[in-house]
C-alpha positions as CSV (number, residue, x, y, z in Angstrom):
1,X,109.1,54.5,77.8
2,X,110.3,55.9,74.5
3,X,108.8,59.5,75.7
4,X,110.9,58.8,78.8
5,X,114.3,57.8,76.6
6,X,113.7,61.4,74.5
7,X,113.5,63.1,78.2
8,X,116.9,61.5,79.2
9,X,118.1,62.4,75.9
10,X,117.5,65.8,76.0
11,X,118.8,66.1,79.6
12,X,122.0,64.3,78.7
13,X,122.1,67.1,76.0
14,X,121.5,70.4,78.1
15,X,123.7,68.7,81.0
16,X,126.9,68.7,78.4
17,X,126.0,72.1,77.5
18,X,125.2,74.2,80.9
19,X,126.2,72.1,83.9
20,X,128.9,74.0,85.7
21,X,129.9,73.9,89.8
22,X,132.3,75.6,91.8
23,X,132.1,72.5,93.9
24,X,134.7,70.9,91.7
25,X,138.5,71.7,91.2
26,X,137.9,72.1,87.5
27,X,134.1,73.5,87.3
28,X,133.1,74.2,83.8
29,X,134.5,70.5,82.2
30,X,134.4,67.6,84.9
31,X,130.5,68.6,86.4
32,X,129.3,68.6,82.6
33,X,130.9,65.2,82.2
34,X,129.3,63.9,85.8
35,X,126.3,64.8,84.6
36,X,126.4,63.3,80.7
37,X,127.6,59.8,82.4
38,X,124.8,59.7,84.8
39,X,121.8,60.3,82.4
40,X,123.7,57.9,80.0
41,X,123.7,54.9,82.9
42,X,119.9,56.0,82.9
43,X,119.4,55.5,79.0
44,X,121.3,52.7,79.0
45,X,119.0,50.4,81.0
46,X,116.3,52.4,79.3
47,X,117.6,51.3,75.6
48,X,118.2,48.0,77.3
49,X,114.4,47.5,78.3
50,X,113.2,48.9,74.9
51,X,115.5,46.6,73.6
52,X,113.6,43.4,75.7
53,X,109.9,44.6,74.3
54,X,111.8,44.8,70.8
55,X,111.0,48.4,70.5
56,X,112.9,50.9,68.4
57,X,114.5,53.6,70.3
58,X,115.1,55.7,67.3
59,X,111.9,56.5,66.5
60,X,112.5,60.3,64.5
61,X,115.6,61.6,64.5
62,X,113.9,64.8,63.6
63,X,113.2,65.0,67.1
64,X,116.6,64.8,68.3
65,X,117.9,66.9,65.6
66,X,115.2,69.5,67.2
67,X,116.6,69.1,71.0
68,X,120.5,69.5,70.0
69,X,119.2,72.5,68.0
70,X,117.4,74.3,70.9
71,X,120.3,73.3,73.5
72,X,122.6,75.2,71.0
73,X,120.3,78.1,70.2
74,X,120.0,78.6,74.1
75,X,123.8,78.8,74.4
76,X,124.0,80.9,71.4
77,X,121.3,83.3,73.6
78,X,123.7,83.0,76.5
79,X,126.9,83.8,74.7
80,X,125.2,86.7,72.9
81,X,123.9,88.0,76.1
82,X,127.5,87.9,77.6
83,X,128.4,89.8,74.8
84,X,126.3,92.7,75.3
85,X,127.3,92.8,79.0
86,X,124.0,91.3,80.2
87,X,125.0,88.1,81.7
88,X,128.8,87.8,83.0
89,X,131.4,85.8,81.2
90,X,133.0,83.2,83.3
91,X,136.4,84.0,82.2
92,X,139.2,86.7,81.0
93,X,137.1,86.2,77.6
94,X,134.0,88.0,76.4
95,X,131.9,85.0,75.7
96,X,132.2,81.9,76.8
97,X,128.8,80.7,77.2
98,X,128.5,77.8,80.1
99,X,132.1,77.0,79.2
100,X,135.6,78.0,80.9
101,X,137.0,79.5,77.3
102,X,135.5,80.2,73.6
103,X,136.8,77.1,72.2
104,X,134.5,74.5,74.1
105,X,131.7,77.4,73.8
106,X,132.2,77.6,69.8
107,X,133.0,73.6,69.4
108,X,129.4,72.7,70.5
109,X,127.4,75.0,68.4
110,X,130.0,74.3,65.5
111,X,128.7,70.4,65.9
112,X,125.0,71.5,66.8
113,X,124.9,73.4,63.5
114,X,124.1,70.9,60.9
115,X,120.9,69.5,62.6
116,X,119.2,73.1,62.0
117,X,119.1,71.4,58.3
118,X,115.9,69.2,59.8
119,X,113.8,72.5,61.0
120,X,114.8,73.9,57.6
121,X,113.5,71.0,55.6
122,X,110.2,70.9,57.4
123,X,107.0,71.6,55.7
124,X,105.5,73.9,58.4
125,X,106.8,77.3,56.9
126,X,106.9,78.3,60.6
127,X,109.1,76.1,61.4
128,X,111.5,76.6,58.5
129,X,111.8,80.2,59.8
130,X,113.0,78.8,63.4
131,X,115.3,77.2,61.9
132,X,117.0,79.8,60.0
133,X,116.5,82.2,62.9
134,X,118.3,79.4,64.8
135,X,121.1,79.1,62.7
136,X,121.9,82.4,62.2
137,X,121.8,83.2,66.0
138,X,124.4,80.3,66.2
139,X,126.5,81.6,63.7
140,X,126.5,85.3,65.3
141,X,127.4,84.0,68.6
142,X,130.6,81.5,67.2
143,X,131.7,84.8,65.5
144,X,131.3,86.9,68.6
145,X,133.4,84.3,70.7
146,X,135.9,85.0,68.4
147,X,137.4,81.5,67.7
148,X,138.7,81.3,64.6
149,X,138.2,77.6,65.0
150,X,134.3,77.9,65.4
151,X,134.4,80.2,62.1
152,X,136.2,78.6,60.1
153,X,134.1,75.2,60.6
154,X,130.5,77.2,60.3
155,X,131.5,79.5,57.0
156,X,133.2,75.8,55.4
157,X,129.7,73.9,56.4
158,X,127.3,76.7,55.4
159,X,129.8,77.3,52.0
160,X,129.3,73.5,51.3
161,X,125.6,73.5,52.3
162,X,124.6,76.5,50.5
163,X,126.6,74.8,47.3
164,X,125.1,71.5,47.2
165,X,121.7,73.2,47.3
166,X,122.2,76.1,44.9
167,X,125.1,75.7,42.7
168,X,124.9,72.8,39.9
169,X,127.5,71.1,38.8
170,X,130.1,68.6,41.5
171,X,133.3,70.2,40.2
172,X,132.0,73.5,40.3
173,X,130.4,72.6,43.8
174,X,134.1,71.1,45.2
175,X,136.4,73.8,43.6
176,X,134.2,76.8,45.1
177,X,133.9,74.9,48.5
178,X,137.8,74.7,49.0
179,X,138.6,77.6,47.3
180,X,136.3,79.4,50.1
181,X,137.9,77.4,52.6
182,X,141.5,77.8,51.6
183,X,141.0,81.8,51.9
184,X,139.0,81.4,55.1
185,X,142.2,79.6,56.9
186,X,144.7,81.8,55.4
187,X,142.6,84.8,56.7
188,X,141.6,83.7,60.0
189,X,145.9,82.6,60.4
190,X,146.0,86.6,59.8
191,X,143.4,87.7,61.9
192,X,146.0,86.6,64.9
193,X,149.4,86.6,63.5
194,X,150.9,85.4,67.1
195,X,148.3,83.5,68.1
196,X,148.4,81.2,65.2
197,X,152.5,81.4,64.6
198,X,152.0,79.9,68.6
199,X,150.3,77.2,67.4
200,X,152.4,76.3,64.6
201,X,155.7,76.0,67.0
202,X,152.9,73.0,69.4
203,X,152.5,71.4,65.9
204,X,156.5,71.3,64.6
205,X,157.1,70.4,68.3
206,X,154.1,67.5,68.1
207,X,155.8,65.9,64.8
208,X,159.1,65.9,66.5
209,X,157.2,63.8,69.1
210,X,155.5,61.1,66.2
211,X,158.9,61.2,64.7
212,X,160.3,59.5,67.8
213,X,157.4,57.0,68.0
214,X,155.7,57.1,64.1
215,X,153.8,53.7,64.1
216,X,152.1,52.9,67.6
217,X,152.9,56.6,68.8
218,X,153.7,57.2,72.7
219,X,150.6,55.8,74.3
220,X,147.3,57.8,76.0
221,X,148.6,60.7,78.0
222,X,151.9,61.5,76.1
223,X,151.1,64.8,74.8
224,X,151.0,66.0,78.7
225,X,153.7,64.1,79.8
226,X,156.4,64.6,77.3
227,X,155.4,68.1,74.8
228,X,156.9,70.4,76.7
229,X,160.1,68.7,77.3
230,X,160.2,68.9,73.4
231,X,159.9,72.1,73.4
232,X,162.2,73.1,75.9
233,X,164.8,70.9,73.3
234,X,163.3,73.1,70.8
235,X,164.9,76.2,72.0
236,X,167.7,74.8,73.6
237,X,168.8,73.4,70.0
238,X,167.6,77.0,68.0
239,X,168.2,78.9,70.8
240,X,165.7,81.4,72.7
241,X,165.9,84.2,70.6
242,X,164.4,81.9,68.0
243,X,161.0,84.1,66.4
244,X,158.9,81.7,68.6
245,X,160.3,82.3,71.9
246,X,158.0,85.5,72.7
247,X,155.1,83.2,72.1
248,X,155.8,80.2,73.4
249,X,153.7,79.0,76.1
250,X,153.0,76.1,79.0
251,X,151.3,74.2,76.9
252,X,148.4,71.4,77.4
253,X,146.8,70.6,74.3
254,X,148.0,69.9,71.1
255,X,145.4,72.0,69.1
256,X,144.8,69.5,66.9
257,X,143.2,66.5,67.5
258,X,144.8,64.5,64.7
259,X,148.0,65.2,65.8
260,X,147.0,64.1,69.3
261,X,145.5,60.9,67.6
262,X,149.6,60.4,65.9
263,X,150.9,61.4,69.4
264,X,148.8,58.7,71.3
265,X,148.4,56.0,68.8
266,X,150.8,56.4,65.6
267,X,150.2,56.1,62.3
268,X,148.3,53.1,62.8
269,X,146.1,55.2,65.2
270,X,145.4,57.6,61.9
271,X,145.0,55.5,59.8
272,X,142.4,52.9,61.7
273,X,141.0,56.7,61.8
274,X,140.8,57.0,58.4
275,X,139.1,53.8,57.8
276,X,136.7,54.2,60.2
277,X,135.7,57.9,58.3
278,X,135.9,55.7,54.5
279,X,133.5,53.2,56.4
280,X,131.4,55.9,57.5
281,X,131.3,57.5,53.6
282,X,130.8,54.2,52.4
283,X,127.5,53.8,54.9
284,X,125.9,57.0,53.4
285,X,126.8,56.3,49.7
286,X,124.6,52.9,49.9
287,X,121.6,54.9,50.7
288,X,122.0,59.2,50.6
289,X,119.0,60.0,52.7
290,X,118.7,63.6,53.8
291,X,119.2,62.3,57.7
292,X,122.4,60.5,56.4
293,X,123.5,64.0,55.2
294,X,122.7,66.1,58.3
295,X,125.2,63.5,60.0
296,X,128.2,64.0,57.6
297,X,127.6,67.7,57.8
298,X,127.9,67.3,61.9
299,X,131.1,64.9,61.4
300,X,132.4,67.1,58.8
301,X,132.0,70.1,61.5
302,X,133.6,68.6,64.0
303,X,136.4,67.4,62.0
304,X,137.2,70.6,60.8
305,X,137.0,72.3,64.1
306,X,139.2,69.2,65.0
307,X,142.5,70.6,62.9
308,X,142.7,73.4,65.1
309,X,141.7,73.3,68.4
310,X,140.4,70.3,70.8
311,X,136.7,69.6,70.6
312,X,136.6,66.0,71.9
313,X,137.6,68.0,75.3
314,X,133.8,67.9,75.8
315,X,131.4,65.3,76.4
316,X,128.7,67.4,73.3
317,X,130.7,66.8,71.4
318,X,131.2,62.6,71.6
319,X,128.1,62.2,72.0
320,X,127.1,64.5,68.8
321,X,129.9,62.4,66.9
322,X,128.3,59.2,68.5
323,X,124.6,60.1,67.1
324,X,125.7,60.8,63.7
325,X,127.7,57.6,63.4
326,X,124.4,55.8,64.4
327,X,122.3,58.0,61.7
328,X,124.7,56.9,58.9
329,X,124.8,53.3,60.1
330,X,121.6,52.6,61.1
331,X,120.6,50.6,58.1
332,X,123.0,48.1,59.3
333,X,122.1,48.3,62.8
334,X,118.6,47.5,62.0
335,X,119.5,44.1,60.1
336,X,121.2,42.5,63.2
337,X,118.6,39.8,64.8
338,X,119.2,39.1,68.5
339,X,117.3,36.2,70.0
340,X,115.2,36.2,73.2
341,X,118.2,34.9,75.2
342,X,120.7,38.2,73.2
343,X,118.1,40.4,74.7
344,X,117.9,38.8,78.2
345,X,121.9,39.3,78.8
346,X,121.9,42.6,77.4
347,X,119.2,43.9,79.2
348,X,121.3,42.1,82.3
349,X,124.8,43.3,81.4
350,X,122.8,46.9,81.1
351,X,121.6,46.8,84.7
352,X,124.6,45.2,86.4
353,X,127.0,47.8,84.1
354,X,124.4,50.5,85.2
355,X,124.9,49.6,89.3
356,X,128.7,49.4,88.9
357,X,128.7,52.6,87.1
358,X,126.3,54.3,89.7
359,X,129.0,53.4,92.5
360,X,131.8,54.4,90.5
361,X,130.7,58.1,89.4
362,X,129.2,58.9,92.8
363,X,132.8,57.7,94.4
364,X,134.4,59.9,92.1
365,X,131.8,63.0,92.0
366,X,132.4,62.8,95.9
367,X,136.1,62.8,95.9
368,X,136.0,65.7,93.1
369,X,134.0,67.4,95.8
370,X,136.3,66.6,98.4
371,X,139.5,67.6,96.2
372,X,138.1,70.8,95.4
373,X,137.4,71.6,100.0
374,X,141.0,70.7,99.9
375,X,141.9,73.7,97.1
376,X,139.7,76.1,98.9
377,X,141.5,75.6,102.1
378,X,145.0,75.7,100.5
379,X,143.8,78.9,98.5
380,X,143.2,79.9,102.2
381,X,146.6,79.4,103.5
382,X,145.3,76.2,105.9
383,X,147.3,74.3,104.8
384,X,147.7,71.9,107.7
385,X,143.4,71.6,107.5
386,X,144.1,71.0,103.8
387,X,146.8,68.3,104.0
388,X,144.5,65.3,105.8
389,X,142.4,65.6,102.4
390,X,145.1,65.3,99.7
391,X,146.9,62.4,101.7
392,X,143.3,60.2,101.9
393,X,142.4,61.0,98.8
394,X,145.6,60.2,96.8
395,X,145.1,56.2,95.7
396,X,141.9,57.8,94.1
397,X,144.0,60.6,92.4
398,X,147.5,58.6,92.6
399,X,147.8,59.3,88.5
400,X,146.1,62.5,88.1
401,X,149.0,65.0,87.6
402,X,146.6,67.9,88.6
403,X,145.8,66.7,91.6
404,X,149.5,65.6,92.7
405,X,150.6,68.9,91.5
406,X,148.3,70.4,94.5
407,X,149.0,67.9,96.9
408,X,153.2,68.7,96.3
409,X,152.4,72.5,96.3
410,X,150.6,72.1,99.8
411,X,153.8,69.7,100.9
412,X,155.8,72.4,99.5
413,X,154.1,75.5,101.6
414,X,154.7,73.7,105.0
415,X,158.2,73.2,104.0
416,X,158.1,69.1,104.4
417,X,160.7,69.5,101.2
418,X,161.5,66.0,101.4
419,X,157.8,64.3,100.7
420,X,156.8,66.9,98.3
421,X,159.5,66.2,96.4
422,X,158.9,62.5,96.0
423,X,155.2,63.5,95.0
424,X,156.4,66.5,92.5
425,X,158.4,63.9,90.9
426,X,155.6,61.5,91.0
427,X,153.4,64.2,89.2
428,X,156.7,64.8,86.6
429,X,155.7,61.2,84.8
430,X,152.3,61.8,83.8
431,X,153.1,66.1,83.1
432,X,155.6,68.3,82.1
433,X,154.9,71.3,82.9
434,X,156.6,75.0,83.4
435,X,155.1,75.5,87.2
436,X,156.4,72.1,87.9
437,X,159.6,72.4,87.0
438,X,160.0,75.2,88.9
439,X,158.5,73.3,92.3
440,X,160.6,70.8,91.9
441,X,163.7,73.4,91.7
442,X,163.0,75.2,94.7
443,X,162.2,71.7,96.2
444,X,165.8,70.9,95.5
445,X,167.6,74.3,96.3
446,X,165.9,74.0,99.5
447,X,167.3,70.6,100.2
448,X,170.9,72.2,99.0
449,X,170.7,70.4,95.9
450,X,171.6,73.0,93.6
451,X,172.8,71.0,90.6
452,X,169.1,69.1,90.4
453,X,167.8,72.6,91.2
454,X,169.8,74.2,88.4
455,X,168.3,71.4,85.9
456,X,165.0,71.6,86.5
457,X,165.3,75.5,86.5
458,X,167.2,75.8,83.5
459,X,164.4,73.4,81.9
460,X,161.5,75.6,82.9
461,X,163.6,78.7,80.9
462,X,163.6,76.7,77.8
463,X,160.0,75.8,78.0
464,X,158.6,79.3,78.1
465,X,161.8,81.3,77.5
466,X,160.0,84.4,77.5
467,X,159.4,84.2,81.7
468,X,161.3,85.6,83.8
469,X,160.7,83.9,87.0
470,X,162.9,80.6,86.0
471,X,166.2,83.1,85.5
472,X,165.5,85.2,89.1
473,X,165.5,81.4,90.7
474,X,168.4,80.7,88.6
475,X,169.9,84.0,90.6
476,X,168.6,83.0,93.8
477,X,170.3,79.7,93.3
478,X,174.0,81.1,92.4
479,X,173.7,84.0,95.4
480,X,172.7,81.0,97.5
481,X,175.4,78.8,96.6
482,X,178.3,81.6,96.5
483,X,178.7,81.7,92.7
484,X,178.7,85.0,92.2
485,X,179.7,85.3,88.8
486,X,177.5,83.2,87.2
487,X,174.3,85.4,89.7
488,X,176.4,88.4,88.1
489,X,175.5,86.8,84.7
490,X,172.1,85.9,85.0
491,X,171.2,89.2,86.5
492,X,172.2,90.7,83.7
493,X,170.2,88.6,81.3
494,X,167.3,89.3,83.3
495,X,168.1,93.4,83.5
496,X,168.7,92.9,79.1
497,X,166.0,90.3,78.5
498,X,162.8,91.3,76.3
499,X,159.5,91.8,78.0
500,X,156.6,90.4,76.5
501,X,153.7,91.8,79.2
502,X,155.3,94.6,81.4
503,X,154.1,93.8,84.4
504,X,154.8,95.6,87.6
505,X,156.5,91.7,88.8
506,X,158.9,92.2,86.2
507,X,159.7,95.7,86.6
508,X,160.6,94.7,90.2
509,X,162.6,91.8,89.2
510,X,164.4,94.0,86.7
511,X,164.9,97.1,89.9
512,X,166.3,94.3,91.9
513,X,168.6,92.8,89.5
514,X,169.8,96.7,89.0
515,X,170.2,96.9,93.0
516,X,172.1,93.6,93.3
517,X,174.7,94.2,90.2
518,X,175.7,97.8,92.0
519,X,176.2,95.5,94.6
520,X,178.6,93.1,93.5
521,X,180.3,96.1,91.8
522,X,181.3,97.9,95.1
């Protein structure tokens, strides 16, 4: 049984790793999930029954170490092979691994890292050299991906690593680890000026948002639902020639995951954070084993990757965190007694939770499935075959704003104005979002609405006030409605406005707008 419980383990691993499907509406994240909660249901009533023979599960964590390790170095393999054109990226990006972008590809070998530490420590020589083969063909492939995320978390745990084992002296140790890291994040902020100045405007946008709510924060969700309405205030208080207008995006994650953890929760959020971490410290302090310290290496990983980008996007990653949580407090875990009648409910809240959980992810694997026939036929232009889906499958999705974004889009494309409007507008209070703004806008104009249609597209300019296509509706709008002065106007801001990708769209827009002023001038 505990041979069985490392199989599941491993499987949970590689699932979080490589699972991808085109069967789903979002095929690199939600499959990878499906798959990590349906080996978990299995280990559950696994642990569970281990558990009822009081039988340890954990056993060696050598031997997990040594499955997180290969799952890694196999996605190191991949990415690497992507790189030199061998295998094809699934994205714009060079390497991505089994992932849609670098970040989730870099976040899981960033937290995989630290268990290398258990081949290297090994007494067979031979394996010692696997695991710094290993290693290093995980570093390569984070710095071939190109986050500066990923490199900045390996160089600051291999920095501290390489310190505690060959430099003597703690101060000397602590002042060359941050000096190392200090000049690491002010060169990788360098290595993409723009990039990084973006991402500095989400987070001076995201502390306008805890500033509004700083002790219990705005609740799960509220970074989707309400960020880009701050920045659209942003620029509508500092105006859209402001030096982060040209970089401003539609933005859905915070790239940061302690400011999403203020966002959602407050400062009480943080700081039951915080305690949680000191707890964790504490845990190791009482007894530094080696094991201990391959765990605070992995939490200090993530938590560095954590400050600039969105690990916890990807089910690795929690369960990486949850292992080395349960390797720092296991000396606890093992002084808890539970009687014969603990064991019997557990083992019987394991097996009813495991049914209700079966019934549950297979409902919502199957309407995933479902969702994504709908997308395909909509892509398609059937959108009357497409519509029967969405409007069965909405009380499953009825507070997903993906999902009622699609289902308005589809309303939208067979002109029922009226209905997709209602569900736009349902979508607007879980997401605010640049493409939504501008359905609901042309929802409106086409109703005659134009002063809710002006709104919403004068919105959608301040959100990304480098696009274009909110200012041509804008146009649209005034020619539509007779005002020709003000379409005079806003042609010309279009004609005069910056370009940040010339695109043949724009240069067509910008033709037009030339063809339409000559107009109103004869």
């Amino acid at each position: 049984m505990i041979r069985l419980f490392h199989i599941l383990f491993a499987a949970a691993f590689i699932g979080s790793m490589f699972v991808y499907s085109h069967q789903f509406t979002d095929a690199y994240i939600v499959p990878k999930w499906c798959c990590v909660l349906f080996v978990l249901l299995w280990m559950l009533v696994c642990a569970a029954f281990l558990a009822l023979q009081r039988k340890s599960i954990v056993v060696d964590m050598a031997i997990w170490g040594s499955i997180i390790v290969s799952s890694c170095w196999l996605q190191a393999v991949y990415g690497i092979l992507q790189y030199v054109g061998l295998f094809p990226s699934h994205a714009t990006f060079r390497v991505t691994g089994s992932f849609d972008n670098p970040a989730g590809f870099a976040a899981c070998l960033c937290a995989g890292l630290p268990f290398v530490v258990f081949l290297i420590i090994h007494r067979n020589k031979y394996i010692r050299y696997a695991g710094w083969l290993a290693g290093g063909v995980m570093v390569l492939a984070v710095f071939l991906s190109h986050s500066r995320s990923g490199m900045v978390s390996v160089i600051a745990v291999c920095v501290m690593y390489l310190c505690g084992r060959f430099v003597h002296g703690r101060l000397w140790r602590y002042l060359l680890s941050v000096s190392m890291i200090g000049l690491l994040i002010i060169g990788s902020y360098w290595l993409k000026k723009d990039s990084a100045d973006g991402r500095l405007l989400i987070w001076r946008c995201g502390l306008e948002m805890v500033k509004d709510a700083p002790w219990t924060g705005h609740g799960v969700g509220s970074f989707e639902a309400k960020y880009m309405d701050y920045q659209a205030d942003y620029f509508k208080e500092y105006g859209s020639q402001n030096r982060y207008a040209m970089l401003a995006d539609n933005v859905k994650q915070p790239f940061n995951e302690y400011l999403g953890v203020l966002i959602n929760f407050g400062i009480v959020g943080l700081a039951l954070l915080l305690g949680i971490v000191g707890a964790l410290v504490y845990c190791y302090r009482q007894n530094p084993t080696q094991e201990k310290k391959i765990a605070l290496y992995a939490l200090l990983s993530i938590g560095i990757f954590s400050f600039f980008s969105y690990p916890f996007t990807y089910p690795f990653t929690w369960m990486v965190t949850f292992l080395a949580v349960l390797m720092l407090t296991a000396d606890y875990l093992k002084r808890i007694k539970i009687g014969t009648w603990g064991r019997n409910i557990i083992y019987s809240a394991a097996l009813m939770g495991f049914f209700w959980g079966q019934v549950r992810l297979g409902a919502r694997t199957q309407s995933e499935r479902s969702w994504q026939e709908a997308s395909e036929l909509a892509f398609c232009h059937s959108y009357d075959e497409a519509l029967p889906y969405y409007v069965s499958l909405k009380h499953r999705f009825e507070d997903n704003p993906y999902f009622l974004y699609n289902y308005a889009a589809v309303l939208t494309e067979i002109k029922e104005y009226e209905k997709a409007l209602e569900v736009a507008l349902e979508c607007r209070k879980y997401w605010a979002d640049y493409d939504l703004e501008l359905m609901i806008g042309e929802n409106y104009q086409e109703q005659e609405d134009f002063i809710s249609a002006e709104k919403y597209y004068k919105n959608a300019s301040m959100m990304c006030p480098s696009r274009f296509t909110p200012l041509y509706q804008l146009f649209k709008l005034y020619k539509q409605s007779g005002e020709n002065i003000r379409a005079y106007e806003t042609a010309e801001m279009i004609i005069n406005k910056p370009v940040k990708i010339n695109s043949m769209t724009i240069r067509m827009m910008k033709r037009e707008m030339e063809k339409e002023i000559l107009q109103m001038k004869g």
